[in-house]
N, C-alpha and C positions, 0 to 999 in steps of 0.2 A: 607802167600804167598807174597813174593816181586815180582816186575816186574823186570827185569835185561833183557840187552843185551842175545843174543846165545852164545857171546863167554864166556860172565861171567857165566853163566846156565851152560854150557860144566865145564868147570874150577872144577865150585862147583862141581856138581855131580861126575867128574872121584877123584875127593878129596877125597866125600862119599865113592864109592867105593873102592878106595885105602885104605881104613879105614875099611873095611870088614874083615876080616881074611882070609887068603890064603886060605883056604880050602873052604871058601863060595864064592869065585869069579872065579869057574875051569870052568863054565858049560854054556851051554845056558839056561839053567833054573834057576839058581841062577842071569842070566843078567835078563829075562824074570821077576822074581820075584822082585829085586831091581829095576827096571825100573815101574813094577806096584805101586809098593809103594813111588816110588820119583816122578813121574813123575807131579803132582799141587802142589808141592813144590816153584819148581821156574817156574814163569810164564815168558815167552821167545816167541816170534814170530818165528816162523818156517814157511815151505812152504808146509807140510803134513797136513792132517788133525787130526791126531791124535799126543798129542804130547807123550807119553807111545812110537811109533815107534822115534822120534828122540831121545829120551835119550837111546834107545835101541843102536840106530847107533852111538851114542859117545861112549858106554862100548864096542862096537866089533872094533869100529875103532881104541882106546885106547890100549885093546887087543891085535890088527893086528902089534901095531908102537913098543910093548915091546917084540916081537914074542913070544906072548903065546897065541895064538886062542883059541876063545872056542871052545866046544868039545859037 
């Protein structure tokens, strides 16, 4: 586990993600599921208390900018 910046933590993870196969990044369950498993990866200061909910909110915001929502 490294400390980094939010914008760096963002960066890496939507990388991760993008690194998934098409078919494993359609759902809210597969964000749900990638987000349980990344999320003490990179340690990042956020303003939530849980950080599993902000890496949540970078895959759907990520999502929302390439117009493909999950589902």
């Amino acid at each position: 586990m490294v400390r980094v910046t939010k914008n760096d933590a963002e960066e890496a993870i939507i990388r991760e993600w993008r690194a998934l196969p098409e078919v494993d990044r359609r759902s809210d369950w597969h964000a749900t599921c990638f987000a349980m498993k990344i999320k003490d990866k990179y340690q990042f200061r956020h303003s939530g208390s849980d950080r599993y909910l902000a890496v949540l909110q970078f895959i759907t915001r990520y999502q929302n900018l390439i117009g493909l929502p999950l589902k």
